[in-house]
N, C-alpha and C positions, 0 to 999 in steps of 0.2 A: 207463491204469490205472483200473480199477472202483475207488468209493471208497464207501462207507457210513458216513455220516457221522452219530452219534447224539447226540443233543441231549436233553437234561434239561431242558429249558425249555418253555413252551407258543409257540408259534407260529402266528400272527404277534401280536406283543405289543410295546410301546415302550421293553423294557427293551432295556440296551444290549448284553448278552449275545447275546441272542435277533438283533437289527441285524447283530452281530460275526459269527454262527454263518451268516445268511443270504447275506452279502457275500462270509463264507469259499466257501460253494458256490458261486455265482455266479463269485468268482474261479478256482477250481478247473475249472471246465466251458468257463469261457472260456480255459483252457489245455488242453482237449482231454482231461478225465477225465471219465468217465461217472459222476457224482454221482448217490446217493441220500442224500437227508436224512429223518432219522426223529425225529421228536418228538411229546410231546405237543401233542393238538391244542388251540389258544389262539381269539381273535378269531375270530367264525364271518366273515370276510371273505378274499377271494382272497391268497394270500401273496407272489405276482410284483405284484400291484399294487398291495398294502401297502407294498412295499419299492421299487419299483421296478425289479426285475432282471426279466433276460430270463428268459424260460421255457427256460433250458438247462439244469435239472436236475430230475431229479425230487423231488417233495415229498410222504411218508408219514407225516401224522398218526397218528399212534398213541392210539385212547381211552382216557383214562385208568378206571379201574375197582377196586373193592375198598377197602381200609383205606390211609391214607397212608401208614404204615409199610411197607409193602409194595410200593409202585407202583413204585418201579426195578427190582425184578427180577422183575417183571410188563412192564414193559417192556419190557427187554431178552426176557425169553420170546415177545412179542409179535413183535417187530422176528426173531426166528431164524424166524418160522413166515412170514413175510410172502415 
């Protein structure tokens, strides 16, 4: 199963959402779905080696941009064009 996974969080970050959301993909890919993760981009540092998972899914920061009020469905418009 193709999975597209979106995330409202920045990435990678020490909150435990962000931990939650990264392990879910990792688990998901290590049962044979083709993960994509979309989030805000967080920490400018690698996100498999922040977290320690294997490189089995892919990972699309998304820039954040514009007024806060606004930036979720800026996102999601982001994540449809990508």
């Amino acid at each position: 199963m193709r999975v597209a996974y979106l995330a409202n969080a920045r990435l990678p970050s020490r909150a435990a959402n962000a931990v939650q959301t990264t392990q879910m993909c990792a688990a998901m890919a290590r049962n044979g779905h083709a993960v994509a993760l979309f989030s805000r981009a967080g920490d400018d540092v690698d996100l498999f080696d922040f977290y320690g998972v294997p490189r089995t899914f892919a990972f699309l920061p998304i820039a954040e941009r514009g007024r806060r009020g606004t930036h979720t469905l800026r996102f999601l418009a982001d994540v449809r064009h990508q």
